[in-house]
Every structure is written in structure tokens, then in C-alpha cells.
C-alpha positions as CSV (number, residue, x, y, z in Angstrom):
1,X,184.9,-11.3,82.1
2,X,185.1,-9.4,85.5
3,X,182.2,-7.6,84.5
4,X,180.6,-10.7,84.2
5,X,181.3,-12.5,87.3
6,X,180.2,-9.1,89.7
7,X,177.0,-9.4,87.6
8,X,176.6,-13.1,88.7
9,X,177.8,-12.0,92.2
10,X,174.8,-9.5,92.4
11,X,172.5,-11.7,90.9
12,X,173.1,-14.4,93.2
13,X,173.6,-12.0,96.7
14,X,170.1,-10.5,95.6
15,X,168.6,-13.6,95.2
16,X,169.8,-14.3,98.9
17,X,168.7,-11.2,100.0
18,X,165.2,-10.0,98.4
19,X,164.4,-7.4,100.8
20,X,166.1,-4.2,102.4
21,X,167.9,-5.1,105.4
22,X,165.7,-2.0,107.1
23,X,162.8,0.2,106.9
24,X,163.1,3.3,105.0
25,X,163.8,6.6,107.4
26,X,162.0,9.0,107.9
27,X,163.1,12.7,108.2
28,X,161.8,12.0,112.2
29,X,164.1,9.2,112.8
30,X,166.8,11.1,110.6
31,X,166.6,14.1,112.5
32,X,167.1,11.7,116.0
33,X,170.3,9.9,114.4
34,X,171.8,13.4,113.5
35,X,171.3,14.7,116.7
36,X,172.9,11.4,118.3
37,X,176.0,11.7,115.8
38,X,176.0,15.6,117.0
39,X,175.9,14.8,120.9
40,X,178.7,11.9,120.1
41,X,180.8,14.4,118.6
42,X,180.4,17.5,121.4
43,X,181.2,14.4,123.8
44,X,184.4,13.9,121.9
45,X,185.1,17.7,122.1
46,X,184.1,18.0,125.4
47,X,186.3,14.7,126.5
48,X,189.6,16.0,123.9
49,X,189.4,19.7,125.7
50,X,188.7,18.8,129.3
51,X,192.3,19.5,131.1
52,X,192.0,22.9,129.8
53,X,188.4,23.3,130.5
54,X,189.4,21.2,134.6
55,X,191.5,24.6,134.7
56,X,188.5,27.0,134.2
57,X,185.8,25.1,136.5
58,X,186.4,21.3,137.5
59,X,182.7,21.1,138.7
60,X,181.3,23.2,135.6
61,X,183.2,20.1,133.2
62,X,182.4,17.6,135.1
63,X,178.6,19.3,134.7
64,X,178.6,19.5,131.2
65,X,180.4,15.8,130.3
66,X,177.5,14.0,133.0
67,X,174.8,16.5,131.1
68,X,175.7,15.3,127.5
69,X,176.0,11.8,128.6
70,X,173.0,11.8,130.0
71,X,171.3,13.2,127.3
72,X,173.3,10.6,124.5
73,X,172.2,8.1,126.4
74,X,168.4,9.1,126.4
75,X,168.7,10.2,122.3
76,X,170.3,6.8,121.9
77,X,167.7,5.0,123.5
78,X,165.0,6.9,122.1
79,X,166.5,5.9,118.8
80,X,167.2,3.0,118.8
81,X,163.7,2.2,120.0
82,X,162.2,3.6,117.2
83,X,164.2,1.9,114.8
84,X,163.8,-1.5,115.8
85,X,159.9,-0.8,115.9
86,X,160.1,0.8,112.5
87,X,162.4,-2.5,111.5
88,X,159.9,-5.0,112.8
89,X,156.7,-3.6,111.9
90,X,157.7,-2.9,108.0
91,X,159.6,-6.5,108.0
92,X,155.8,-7.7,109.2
93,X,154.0,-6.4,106.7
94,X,156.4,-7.3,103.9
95,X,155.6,-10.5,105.3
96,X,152.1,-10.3,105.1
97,X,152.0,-8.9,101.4
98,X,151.2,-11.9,99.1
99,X,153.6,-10.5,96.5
100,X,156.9,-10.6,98.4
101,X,158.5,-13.8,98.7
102,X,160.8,-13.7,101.7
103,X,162.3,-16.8,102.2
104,X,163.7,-18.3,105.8
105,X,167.2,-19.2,106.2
């Protein structure tokens, strides 16, 4: 019976949603995501450790912190530039192929 109704449940929420919600990654744009999840974390170390790093060099932390912010935000950017891009130009040729039927809300 429960079986039954997440069947129906899938049925109908694929129905509603034919298509992927995004392009398929490549190892390029995977590569750019780990990198941002790896500059997010060492910004997270860097931000945990910095009143015992303050004690070593105040100018050299406050160096490094700007440096990796600067860079997250460039990676970020970067990525999410590509993405969208990647998102809108597979979404437009789904749309163009005669054999998928995607729908308007």
C-alpha cells in the first residue's frame, strides 16, 4: 500500500518535472566547485584559527583572510557563470529537440 502510493507520488512528480533541473557537469565545472568548497573551508580554518594566528603576524592574517576572499569570490563568480551558461544553453536545446515535451507552468 505505501509502496504503492510513493510509486504514484513519483509518477506524478515526474510527470511535473520531465527534465533535469540542470545540465550534466563536466569534470571542468566539477573541478571549479571543488575548488570553491576547498577555498570555503580554508576560509573557515583561517577565520576559526585567527586569534592565535593575530598573535604570530596581525598583518600576515589579515593578508591571508583578504587573499582567500578575494580569490572565493573570483572562483565563485567564475562558477557560477559557467553554470548558469551551461544551465541555459542545455535547457535551449532540450527545447529545441522535437522529442522532448517540456511543458510551461
Amino acid at each position: 500500500m505505501i509502496g504503492r502510493l510513493i510509486e504514484t507520488a513519483g509518477h506524478c512528480l515526474g510527470a511535473k518535472l520531465p527534465a533535469p533541473m540542470a545540465a550534466p557537469e563536466t569534470p571542468e565545472q566539477r573541478g571549479r566547485r571543488w575548488r570553491l568548497i576547498g577555498l570555503l573551508g580554508a576560509m573557515a580554518v583561517v577565520t576559526w584559527m585567527a586569534p592565535t594566528m593575530i598573535e604570530v603576524s596581525r598583518f600576515g592574517t589579515a593578508l591571508l583572510w583578504l587573499s582567500l576572499a578575494l580569490t572565493t569570490l573570483l572562483q565563485s563568480t567564475t562558477w557560477l557563470t559557467t553554470k548558469l551558461r551551461a544551465d541555459a544553453a542545455w535547457l535551449d536545446a532540450r527545447l529545441e529537440d522535437q522529442h522532448c515535451e517540456i511543458s510551461e507552468p
